[in-house]
N, C-alpha and C positions, 0 to 999 in steps of 0.2 A: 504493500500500500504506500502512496506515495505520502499523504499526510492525514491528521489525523485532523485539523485547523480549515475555516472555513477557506481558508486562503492562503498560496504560498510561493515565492518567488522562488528564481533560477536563473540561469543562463542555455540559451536553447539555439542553437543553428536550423533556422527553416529548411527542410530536406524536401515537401510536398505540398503542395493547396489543393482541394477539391471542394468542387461547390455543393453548397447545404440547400441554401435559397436563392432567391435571388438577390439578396443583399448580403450572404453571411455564409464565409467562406470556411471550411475544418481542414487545419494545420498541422502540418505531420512536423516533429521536431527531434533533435537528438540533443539532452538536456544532461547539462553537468553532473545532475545529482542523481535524478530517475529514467536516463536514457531513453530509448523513444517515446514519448509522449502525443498526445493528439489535446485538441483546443481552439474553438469554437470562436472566429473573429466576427464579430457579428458587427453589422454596416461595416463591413468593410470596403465593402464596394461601392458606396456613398463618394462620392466628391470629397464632402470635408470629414470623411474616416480621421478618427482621432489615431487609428493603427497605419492606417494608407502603407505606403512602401512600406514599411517595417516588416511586412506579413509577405513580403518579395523570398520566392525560393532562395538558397545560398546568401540570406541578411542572420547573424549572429548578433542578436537580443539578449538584453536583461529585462525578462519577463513576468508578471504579477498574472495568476488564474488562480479563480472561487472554482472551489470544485463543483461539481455536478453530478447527475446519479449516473449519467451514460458518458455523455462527456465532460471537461472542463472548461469554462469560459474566460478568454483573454482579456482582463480587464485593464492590462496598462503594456507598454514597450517600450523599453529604451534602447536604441541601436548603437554595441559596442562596435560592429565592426560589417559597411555593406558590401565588401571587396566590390568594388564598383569595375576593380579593369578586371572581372571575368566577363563581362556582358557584352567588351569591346571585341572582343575576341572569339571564334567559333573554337580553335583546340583547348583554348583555358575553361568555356563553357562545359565544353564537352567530356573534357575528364573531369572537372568537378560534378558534372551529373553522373559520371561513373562513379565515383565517392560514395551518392546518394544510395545509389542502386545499392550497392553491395551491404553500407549500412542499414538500408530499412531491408533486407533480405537474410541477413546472418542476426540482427542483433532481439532482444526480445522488448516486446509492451514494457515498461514499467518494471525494469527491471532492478531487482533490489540491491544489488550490490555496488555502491555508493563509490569506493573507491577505482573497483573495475570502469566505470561512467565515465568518472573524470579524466582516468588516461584516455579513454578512447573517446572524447569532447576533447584534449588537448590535441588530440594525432589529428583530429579533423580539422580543428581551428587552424593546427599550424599549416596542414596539405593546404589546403582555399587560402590560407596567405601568403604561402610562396607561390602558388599556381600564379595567384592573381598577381603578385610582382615577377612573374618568370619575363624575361626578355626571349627566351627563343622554347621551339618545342622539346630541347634536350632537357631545358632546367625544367619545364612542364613535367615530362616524365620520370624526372629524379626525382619529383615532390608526389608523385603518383605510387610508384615504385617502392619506395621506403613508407610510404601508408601501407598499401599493400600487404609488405611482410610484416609490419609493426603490427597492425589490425588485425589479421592472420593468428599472430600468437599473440593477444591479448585476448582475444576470443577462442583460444584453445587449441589453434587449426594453425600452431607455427612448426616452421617446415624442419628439417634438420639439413644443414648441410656441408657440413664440419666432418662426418664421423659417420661408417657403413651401418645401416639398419639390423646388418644382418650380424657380424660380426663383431661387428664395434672398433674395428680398426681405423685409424685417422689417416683419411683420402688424401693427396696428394696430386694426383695426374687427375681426366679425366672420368668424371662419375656418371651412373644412371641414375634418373629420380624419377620417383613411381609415386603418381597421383594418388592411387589409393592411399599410400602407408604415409606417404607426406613429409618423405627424406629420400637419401642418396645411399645408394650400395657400390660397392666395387666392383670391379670385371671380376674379381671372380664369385659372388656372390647376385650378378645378377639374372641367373635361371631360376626359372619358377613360373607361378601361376601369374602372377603381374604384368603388368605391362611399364614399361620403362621407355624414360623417354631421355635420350643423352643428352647432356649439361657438360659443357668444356669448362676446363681447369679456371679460363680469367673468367666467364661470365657466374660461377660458383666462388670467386673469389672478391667478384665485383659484389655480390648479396650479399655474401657474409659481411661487408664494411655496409652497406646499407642498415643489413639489421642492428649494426653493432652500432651504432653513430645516435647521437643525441636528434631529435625532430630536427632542429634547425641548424644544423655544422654541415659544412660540408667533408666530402673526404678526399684520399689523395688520387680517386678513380674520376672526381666528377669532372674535371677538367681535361680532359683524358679521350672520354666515351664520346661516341656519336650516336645520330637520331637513328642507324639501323639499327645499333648495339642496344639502344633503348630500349627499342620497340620491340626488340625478340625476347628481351627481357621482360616488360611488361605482358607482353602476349603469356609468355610459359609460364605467369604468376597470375594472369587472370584464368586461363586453363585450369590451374587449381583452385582457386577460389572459385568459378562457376560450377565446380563438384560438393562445395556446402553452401552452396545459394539456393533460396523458395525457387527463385526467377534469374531464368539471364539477363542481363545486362542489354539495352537495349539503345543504348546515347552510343556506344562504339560502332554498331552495324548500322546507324547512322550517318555518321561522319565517314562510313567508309564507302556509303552511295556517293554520298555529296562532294567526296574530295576523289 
């Protein structure tokens, strides 16, 4: 239960809007304290909305909502942060709505583990803040990519890629990694029932310093890689992730008619 008080503030990233009425929109949110969250903007769609933009997909609020019996209603906003240059842009847009997707599909309603929330409201706040200051689609993908595996294992679903599954011997050259088990085995441990998909030595050495690097550092690969290295990289870590998603991902097969 999120509170027990007729009213209770938070910090929330707009992830969805869908309309109720016709003036009064229900907002999907991923919130500091009680993770996704839904909340009822009502006039919003009014001219003089006292919420107006604030209630815009990808705007991170500090939020006031009275509870309710079905849902809760939004009763104040304060906008800490509207990263305004994702909107100028289609690939900054388009992988922070990949963000969206993955978090309202892995993560749960109102979920009670308070601490767990707040890293994963800080992985998000920080991805849509470097997205939104990236100058080129490398830095885009860097801020995609280090979500990705941070997000991955804060929700359970982190990968191994240090050390064989099978064996436990510390890999060196290059590895197989197998969607199912959600690590890397060695040549000589990877027959079996699985199916493996091979990972070269640098771009398993490129994750490891992603997963290992604080949200906002860079490391000593970023300067280094290019926009194919990225994207075979991004592709092989949303591969795994579309195997613990409700839904795929539906903003990438977009962008990849349109471009």
């Amino acid at each position: 239960m999120k509170s027990i008080k007729e009213s209770f503030t938070t910090e929330a990233i707009n992830i969805k809007t869908y309309p109720l009425s016709d003036y009064d929109n229900i907002v999907v949110m991923f919130s500091r304290q009680y993770g996704l969250i839904k909340g009822i903007a009502k006039g919003v769609k009014r001219p003089k909305s006292k919420l107006g933009a604030r209630m815009q997909m990808l705007v991170a609020n500090k939020i006031m909502l009275k509870n309710g019996r079905n849902f809760d209603t939004i009763c104040e906003a304060q906008a800490l942060n509207t990263f305004n240059k994702l909107r100028s842009n289609l690939d900054k847009l388009t992988y922070s709505m990949y963000l969206t997707e993955v978090i309202s599909s892995i993560c749960t309603d109102c979920d009670e583990d308070k601490e767990n929330n707040e890293k994963i409201y800080e992985l998000f706040y920080c991805a849509l803040d470097g997205i939104s200051n990236s100058d080129n689609i490398v830095e885009i993908l860097l801020h995609v990519i280090r979500f990705q595996l941070k997000f991955m294992a804060q929700t359970g679903y982190g990968i191994e890629l240090k050390k064989c599954l099978k064996c436990g011997c510390e890999i060196s050259e290059n590895a197989y990694f197998s969607i199912a088990s959600g690590g890397v085995v060695c040549k000589d441990c990877r027959y079996g029932s699985d199916v493996y998909i091979g990972i070269h030595k640098k771009i398993r050495e490129f994750l490891i310093a992603q997963q290992n690097c604080k949200n906002n550092e860079k490391t000593s690969y970023d300067d280094l890689v290019d926009e194919n290295f990225c994207m075979k990289c991004f592709l092989f870590l949303k591969k795994y992730t579309d195997t613990h998603s409700q839904r795929p991902s539906r903003s990438i097969k977009i962008l990849e008619k349109i471009t």
